[in-house]
N, C-alpha and C positions, 0 to 999 in steps of 0.2 A: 551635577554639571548641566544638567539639560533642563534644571528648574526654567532658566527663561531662556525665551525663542531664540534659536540663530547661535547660542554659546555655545553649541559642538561644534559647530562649524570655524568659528574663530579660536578655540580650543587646540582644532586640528590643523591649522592653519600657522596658529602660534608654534606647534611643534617642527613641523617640517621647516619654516625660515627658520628655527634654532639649529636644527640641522644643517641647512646650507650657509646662513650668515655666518655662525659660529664656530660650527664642525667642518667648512668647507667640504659638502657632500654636494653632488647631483640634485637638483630638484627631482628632475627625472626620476631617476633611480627612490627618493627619499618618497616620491609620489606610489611608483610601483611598490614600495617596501609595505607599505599601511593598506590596511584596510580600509575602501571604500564604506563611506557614510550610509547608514539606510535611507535617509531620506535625500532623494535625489537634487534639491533642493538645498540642502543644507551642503554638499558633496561638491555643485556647483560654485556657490558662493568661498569656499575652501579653496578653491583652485583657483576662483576669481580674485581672492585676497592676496595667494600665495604669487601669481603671477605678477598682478600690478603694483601688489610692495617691493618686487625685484626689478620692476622695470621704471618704477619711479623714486628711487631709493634715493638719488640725489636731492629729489625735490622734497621730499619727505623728509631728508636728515637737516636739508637747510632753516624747514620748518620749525622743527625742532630742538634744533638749536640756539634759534629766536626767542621760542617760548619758554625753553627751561632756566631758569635762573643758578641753577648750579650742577653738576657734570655727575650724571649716574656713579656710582659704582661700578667696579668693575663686576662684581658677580649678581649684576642689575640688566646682563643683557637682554634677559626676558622680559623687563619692563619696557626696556626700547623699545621690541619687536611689537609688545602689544602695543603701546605708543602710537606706532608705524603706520599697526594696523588699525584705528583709532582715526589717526590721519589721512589714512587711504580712503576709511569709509568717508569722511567728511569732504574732503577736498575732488577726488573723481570719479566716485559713487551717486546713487539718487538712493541710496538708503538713508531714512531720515534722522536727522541728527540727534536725536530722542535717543534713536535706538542704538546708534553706530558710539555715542559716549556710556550707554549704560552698558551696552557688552563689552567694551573693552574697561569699564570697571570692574564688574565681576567676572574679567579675565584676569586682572592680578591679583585677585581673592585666590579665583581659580589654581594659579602658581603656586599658593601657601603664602602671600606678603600681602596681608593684609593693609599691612601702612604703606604699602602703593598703591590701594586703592585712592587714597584723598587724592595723591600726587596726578593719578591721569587723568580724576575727574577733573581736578583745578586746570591743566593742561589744555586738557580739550577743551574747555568752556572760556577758558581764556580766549584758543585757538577764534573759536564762535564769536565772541567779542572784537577781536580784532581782524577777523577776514579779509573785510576792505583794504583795509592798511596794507597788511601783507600780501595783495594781490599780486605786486609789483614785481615781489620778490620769488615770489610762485614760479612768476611766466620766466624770467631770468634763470630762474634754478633751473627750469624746465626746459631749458634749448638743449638738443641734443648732444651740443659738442662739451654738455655739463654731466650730462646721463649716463655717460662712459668714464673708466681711468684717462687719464692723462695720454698713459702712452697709447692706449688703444686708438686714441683719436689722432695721436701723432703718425701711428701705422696704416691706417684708411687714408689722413692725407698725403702721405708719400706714395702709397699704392695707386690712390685715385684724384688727384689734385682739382680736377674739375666736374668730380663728381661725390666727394665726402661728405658733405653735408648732407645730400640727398640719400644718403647709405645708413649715417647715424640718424636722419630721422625714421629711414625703414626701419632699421633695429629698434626703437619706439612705436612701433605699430603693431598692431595685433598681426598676430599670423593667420592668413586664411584656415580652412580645413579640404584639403584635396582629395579627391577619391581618384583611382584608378579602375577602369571598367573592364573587368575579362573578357575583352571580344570574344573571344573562341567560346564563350556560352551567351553573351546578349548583346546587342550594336550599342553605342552610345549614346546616340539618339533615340532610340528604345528605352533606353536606364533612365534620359533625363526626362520622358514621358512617364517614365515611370513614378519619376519624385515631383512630378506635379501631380499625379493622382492623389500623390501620400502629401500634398500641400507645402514643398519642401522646394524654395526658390534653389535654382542654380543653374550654372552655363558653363561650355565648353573653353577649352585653356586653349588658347593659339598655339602652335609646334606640337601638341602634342596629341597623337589621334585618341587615347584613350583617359586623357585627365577630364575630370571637372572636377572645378569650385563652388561649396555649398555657400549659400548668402550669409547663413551663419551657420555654427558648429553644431550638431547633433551627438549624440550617445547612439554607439556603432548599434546598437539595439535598435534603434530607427531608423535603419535603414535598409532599403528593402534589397533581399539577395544577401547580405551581408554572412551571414553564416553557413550560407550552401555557397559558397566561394564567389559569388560574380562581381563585387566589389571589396577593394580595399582600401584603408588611407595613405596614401602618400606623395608627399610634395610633387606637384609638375616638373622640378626641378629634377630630382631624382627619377621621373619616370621619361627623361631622355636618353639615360646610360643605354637600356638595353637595344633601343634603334640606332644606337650610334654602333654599338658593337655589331650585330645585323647576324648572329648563327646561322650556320645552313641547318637543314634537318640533319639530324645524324651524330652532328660534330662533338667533338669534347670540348667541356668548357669548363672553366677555374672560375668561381668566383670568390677571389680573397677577402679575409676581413667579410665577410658576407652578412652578419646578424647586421638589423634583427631577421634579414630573410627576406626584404621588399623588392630588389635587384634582383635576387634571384628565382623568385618567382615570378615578375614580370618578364623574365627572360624564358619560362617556360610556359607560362598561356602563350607568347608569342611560339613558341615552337616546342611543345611537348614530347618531341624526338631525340632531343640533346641531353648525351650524358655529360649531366651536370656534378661537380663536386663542388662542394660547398664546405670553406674552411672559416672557423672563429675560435682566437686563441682562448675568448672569458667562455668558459665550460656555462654558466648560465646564461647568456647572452646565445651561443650555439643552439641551445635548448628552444631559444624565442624561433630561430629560422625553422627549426622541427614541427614547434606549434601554429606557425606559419604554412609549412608546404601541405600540413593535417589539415588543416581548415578547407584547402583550396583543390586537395587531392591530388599535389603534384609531387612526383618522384626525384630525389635527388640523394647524392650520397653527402652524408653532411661529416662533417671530423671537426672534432675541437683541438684545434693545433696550431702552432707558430707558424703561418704561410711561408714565414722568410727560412724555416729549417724545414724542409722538404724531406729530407733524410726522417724524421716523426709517420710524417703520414701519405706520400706520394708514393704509386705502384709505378713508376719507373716510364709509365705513356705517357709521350708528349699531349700537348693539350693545342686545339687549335685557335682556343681563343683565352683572353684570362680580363677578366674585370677585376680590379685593383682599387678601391674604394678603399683610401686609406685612413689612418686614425689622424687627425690636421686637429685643428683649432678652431674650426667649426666657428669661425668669424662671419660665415655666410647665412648661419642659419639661428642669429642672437635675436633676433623678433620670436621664435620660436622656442627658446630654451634663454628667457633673460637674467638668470642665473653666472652664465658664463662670463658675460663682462665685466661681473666680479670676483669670479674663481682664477679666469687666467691671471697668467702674470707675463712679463716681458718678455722672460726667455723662453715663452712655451714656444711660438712659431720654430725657433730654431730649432731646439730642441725635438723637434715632431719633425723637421725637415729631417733630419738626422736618420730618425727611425724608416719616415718614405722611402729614404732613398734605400736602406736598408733592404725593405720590400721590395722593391723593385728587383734588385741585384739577387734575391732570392726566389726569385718566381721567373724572371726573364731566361730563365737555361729551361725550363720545365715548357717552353712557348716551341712549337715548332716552326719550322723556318716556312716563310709564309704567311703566319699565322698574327694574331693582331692581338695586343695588348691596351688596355683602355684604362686611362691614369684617371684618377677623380679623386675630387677632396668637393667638402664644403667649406672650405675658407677662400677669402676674396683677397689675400696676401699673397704675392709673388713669390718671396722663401719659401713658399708651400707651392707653387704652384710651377713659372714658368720655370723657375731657379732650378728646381730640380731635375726638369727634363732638363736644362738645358746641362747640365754637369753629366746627366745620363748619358745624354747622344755624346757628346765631347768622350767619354769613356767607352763608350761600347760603337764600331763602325759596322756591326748589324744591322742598327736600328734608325728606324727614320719616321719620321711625322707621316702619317697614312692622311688621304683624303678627306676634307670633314667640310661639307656644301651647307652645314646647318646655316639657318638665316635669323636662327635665336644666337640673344648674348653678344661678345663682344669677340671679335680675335685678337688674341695673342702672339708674341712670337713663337707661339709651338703648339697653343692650343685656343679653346673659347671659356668666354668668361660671361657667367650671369651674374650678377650683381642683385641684392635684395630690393623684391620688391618688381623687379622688370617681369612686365608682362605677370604679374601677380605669384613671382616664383622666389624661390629662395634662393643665397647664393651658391653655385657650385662653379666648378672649374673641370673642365675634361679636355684631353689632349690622349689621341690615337696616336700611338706604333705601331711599324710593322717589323717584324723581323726577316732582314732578307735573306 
């Protein structure tokens, strides 16, 4: 397999989209599963292939579809995907067309189907022949509101009607890479002095005292502090929850659904006093918030348990504060995981409303009176978002919308809304209660 240059990498490349195309898996998850490449180099391009075959999948299948003269096999999907990848190198690639039709021909050697080799040669060299022509067809397949399902683009525009367009081309854009800085061991203007010594552009995120964004992505290896804790990655977006909640020293605090662990550790460099418990029902997901608080050297009690059955793992003390970061639809964060606007399907939103609200009604008795609960998703859909609280407060007349002066995002009837892409963040949703 690694007779010529670059075939591991579209090899491994080719396995993971079989995985999520076919099997309906996680990119994610299918990414953490495998072993990284040795050559770092070939490990990149792997991820580069695996991302923007899922984020251009419409433009690529329409391609496709043009140049094939008659309709794969069904037990030919691996020829597709190398296809795909074939087309991704040629069409929004500067890898050169030499290279990007030879390795995806002895990638369908590589699968054991020899007589798909002629097939993707003919394909691609067609493809090369007729560019021009099909340019037309490119940029049309390529508009955003083509790059999504149907319904998903139907669910952004009722959500955001004078603002969809602008959402689905976010969800086509690269994700930044955000760091979080541990003030409590280096200032951030320190850190970003620091990643100009190490040659490493990047700048501070508006709203948020301890983000920046790199100019481009790095391997956490290169970056300095990274393993003696004083830097982490995580979206700007996500690193609003813990100022919004504001701990005193001292206090108890719940943080539900907590993996991988980024919440809750940002919530203890800002105040490394707070006994913190940390719950996540996936037993290896838990595991990630562990190797998270290790890295950074911060204390928490962690349990892998159904937040919403408290009777599992709650010692019977009220908590004075609870971060609720629940499982949604992750509709805010598809620029970064472009996977997803092929794996949902129509009824997830509801369905995941369902379960929210679930949570809520199972953590909200364990909140002391007083004390502040902080709702969040990253989906930029209402069912997930205001729908919820608003069926909460209607149910419960303890509860009520607590003060929130933030000047990022958007208000809501009950809380704020980021939208992708604003102010270079991902989408999320938070709405503060208080319990009176």
């Amino acid at each position: 397999m690694d007779a010529e240059p670059g075939l591991r990498a579209r090899a491994a490349a080719l396995e993971v989209l079989r995985q999520v195309l076919c099997g309906g898996r996680s990119l994610g998850r299918c990414l953490e599963a495998r072993s990284a490449l040795p050559d770092r180099r070939d490990e990149a391009l792997a991820r580069e292939i695996c991302f923007g075959v899922l984020r251009r999948r419409s433009s690529l299948a329409h391609v496709l579809d043009v140049l094939l003269r008659r309709q794969l096999a069904a037990d030919d999907s691996d020829v597709e995907i190398a296809l795909l990848i074939g087309l991704y190198q040629l069409i929004y690639t500067r890898i050169s067309p030499h290279a990007a039709v030879s390795t995806s021909v002895s990638l369908a050697r590589h699968l054991g189907k020899p007589r798909a080799a002629p097939l993707v040669n003919g394909v691609l060299r067609n493809f090369l022949r007729r560019r021009g022509a099909l340019s037309a067809g490119i940029a049309r397949s390529g508009r955003p509101e083509r790059s999504h399902p149907r319904w998903l683009v139907d669910a952004v525009r009722r959500a955001w009607p004078a603002r969809w367009r602008e959402i689905l081309h976010a969800n086509d854009a690269r994700a930044p890479m955000t760091l979080r800085v541990n003030t409590a061991r280096v200032g951030r203007e320190r850190y970003l002095d620091r990643l100009r010594e190490h040659a490493v552009e990047a700048w501070p995120v508006p709203h948020c005292e301890q983000a920046i964004t790199l100019a481009r992505p790095r391997d956490v290896s290169e970056l300095p502090g990274f393993l003696s804790g004083e830097v982490s990655v995580q979206d700007a977006a996500a690193q609003l929850a813990a100022p919004l909640l504001d701990p005193a020293a001292g206090a108890r605090v719940l943080d539900a659904c907590a993996a991988p662990g980024g919440k809750t550790a940002h919530l203890l460099e800002r105040c490394p006093s707070l006994e913190l418990t940390a719950v996540d029902v996936d037993r290896e997901r838990a595991g990630r918030i562990e190797g998270t608080l290790a890295r950074l050297g911060l204390p928490a009690r962690v349990r892998c348990a159904d937040a919403a059955s408290p009777g599992e793992w709650w010692d019977g003390r009220e908590f004075h504060h609870v971060l609720l970061d629940v499982p949604c639809s992750a509709t805010g964060v598809i620029r970064r995981h472009p996977d997803l606007r092929w794996l949902r399907r129509p009824e997830d939103p509801e369905r995941l409303a369902r379960r929210q609200s679930r949570l809520l009604e199972g953590t909200w008795p364990l909140l002391a009176r007083g004390g502040t609960l902080l709702y969040a998703t990253c989906s930029i859909l209402p069912s997930e978002n205001d729908d919820v609280i608003a069926r909460f407060l209607a149910a419960h007349r303890d509860a009520r919308v607590g003060p929130n002066h933030a000047i990022w995002g958007i208000a809501t009837g009950h809380g704020r809304q980021v939208l992708p892409g604003d102010d270079g963040m991902d989408g999320f949703y938070y709405a503060l209660l208080v319990k009176a």
